[in-house]
N, C-alpha and C positions, 0 to 999 in steps of 0.2 A: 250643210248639215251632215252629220257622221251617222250613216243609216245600218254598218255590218254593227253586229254584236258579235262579240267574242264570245263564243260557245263550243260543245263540243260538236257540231253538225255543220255542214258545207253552208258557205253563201247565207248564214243569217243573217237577216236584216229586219229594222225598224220600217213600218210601212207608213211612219208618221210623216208629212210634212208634204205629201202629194198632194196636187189638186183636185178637189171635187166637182162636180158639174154646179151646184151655188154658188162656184166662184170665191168657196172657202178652200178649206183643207184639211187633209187627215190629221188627226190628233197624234203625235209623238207618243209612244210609251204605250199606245192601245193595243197596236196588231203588231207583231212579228209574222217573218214566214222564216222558211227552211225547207233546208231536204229531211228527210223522216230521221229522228234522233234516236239510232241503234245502237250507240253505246254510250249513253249518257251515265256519266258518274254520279255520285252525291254532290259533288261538290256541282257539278252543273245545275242538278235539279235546287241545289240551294240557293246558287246564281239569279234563275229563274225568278223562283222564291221573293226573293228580296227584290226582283224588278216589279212584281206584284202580279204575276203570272198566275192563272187559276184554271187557265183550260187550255186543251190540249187538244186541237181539232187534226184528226188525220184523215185526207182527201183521198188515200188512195184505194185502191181496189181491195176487198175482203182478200181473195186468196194473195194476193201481194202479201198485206200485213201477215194472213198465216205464216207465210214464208219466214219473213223479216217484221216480225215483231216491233215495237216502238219500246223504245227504255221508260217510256213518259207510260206507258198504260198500266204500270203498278206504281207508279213513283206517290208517296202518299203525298197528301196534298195538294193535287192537281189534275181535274177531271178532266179524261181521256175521254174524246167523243170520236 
């Protein structure tokens, strides 16, 4: 299974199709990850967009993001938590 997505941010990938402790598996298409998307174009956030993308979860440190901002936390369309 093809888990990078082409995007404009390092190392994107689909977290669909690992195993879970049931003995099931992650659903394809639900979760991506990445490194933090600082220079995301339109054409990326429309990318996103049409995978069916709606939130935008950033793990890192408050003064981090001061620093280095996310493209994704004005990008309309897509809540930035």
């Amino acid at each position: 299974m093809k888990r990078y997505i082409e995007f404009s941010t390092m190392n994107t990938r689909d977290l669909g199709g690992y195993p879970a402790m049931d003995g099931k598996y992650t659903r394809p298409g639900v979760l991506l990850r990445s490194d933090a998307p600082l220079k995301t174009d339109e054409k990326g956030i429309a990318h996103l967009k049409a995978m069916g993308i709606t939130t935008a979860m950033d793990l890192r440190h408050s003064e981090e993001i001061g620093r280095n901002p996310s493209a994704l936390g004005s990008a309309e369309g897509i809540r930035y938590v």
